[in-house]
NUKOL-730479 format. One record per residue: residue in one letter; x, y, z of N, C-alpha, C in turn. Coordinates in pm, whole numbers, plus 50000, padded with zeros to 5 digits. Last residue first. Example, Ala and Ser with C-alpha at 12.3 -4.5 7.8 and 13.67 -1.06 7.14 Angstrom:
! residues 2
s512854977550708513674989450714512905000350787;a513194943150780512304955050780513204967050780;
//
This chain:
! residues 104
x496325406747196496735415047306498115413047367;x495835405546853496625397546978496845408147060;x493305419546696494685416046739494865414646851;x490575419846444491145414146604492145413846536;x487765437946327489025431546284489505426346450;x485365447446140485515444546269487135434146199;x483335474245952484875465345959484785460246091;x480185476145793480795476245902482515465445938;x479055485145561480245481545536481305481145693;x475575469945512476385475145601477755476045566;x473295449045441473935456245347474775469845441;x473005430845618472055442145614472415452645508;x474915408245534473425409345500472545421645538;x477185427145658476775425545511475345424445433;x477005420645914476445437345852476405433745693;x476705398245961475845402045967475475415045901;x479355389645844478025386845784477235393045791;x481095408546052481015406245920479815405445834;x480085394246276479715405046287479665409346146;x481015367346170479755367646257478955381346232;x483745369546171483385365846101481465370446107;x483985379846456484875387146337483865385746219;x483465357446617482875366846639483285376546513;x485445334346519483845338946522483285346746495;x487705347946608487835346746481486445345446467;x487595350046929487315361846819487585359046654;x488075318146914486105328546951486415341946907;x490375313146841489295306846798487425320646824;x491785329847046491945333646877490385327746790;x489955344947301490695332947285490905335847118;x489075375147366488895357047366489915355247316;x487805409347463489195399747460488915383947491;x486075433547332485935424747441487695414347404;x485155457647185484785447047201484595437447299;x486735487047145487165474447200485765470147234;x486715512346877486455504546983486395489247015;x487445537446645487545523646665487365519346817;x486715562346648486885558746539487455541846559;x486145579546853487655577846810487315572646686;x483065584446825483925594046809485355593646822;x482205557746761481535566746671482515580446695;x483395543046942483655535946779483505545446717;x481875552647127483515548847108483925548346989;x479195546547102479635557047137481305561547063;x479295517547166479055525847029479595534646999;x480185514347412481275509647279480505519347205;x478155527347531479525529447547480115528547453;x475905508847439476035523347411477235525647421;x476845479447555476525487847418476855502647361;x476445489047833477785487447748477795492447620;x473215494547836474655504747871476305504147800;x472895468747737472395478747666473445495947695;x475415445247793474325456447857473665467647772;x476865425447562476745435747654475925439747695;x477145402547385476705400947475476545413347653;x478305400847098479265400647233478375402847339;x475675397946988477225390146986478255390147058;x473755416547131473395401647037474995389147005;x475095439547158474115432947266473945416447219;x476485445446940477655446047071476555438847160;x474805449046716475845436346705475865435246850;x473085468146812472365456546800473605441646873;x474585486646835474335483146935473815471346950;x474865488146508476205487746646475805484746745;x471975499146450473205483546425474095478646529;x472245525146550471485511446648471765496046586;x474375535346388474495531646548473565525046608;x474685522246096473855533846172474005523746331;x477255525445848476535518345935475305528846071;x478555549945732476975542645661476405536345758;x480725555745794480255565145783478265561745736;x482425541346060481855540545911481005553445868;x484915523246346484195533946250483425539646108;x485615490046389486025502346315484795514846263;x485635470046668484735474246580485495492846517;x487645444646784487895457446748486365462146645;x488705425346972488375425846911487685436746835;x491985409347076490715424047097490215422146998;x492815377947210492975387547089491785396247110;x495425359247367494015364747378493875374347265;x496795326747437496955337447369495315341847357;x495785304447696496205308547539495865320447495;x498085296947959496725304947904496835307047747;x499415272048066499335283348023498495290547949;x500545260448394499595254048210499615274448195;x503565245548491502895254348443501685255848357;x504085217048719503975218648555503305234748533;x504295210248956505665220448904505355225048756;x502215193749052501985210549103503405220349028;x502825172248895501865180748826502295193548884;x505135162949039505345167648919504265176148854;x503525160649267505125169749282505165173949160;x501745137849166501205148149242502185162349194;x503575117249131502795122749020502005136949063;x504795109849401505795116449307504655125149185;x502375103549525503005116849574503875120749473;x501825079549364500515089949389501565106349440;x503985067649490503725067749304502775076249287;x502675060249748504645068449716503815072249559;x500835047149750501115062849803502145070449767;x501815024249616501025034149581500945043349615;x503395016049816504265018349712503795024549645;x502115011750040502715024550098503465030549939;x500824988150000500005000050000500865012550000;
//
């Protein structure tokens, strides 16, 4: 019994030394337009990224007087989604809304 305990403590030592590491995170960025109309924008930021009607506004806001605003920060896989997602969507509304991501 004591040879299992032993073989249980060495595997233990080695996990607690292993580091795991977070994967790389990317912003996701809504760009400024001169066509898209801001209750779009709010639509996307409530419906896809999942903000507060308050948030929403914020970003909108953002986007509408720097000229680009933050989104939110995932993983490469879920802002490649979301990129894609927001994309479509303004397209099918006939929209030239840009959304782009980079690595934080």
């Amino acid at each position: 019994m004591s040879i299992h305990k032993h073989q249980h403590d060495e595997h233990t030592q080695t996990a607690e030394r292993q580091q795991i590491q977070e994967p790389p995170l990317y912003r996701v960025l809504l760009h400024n337009d001169d066509y898209t109309t801001m209750d779009f924008v709010i639509d996307i930021l409530e419906n896809v990224f999942h903000k507060t009607p308050a948030e929403a506004t914020r970003i909108m806001l953002l986007v509408h007087r720097q000229g680009i605003g933050n989104c939110g920060e995932y993983p490469r896989s879920i802002a490649e989604t979301k990129v894609v997602t927001v994309t479509k969507l303004a397209r099918d509304r006939g929209f030239p809304l840009l959304c782009s991501m980079q690595k934080v």
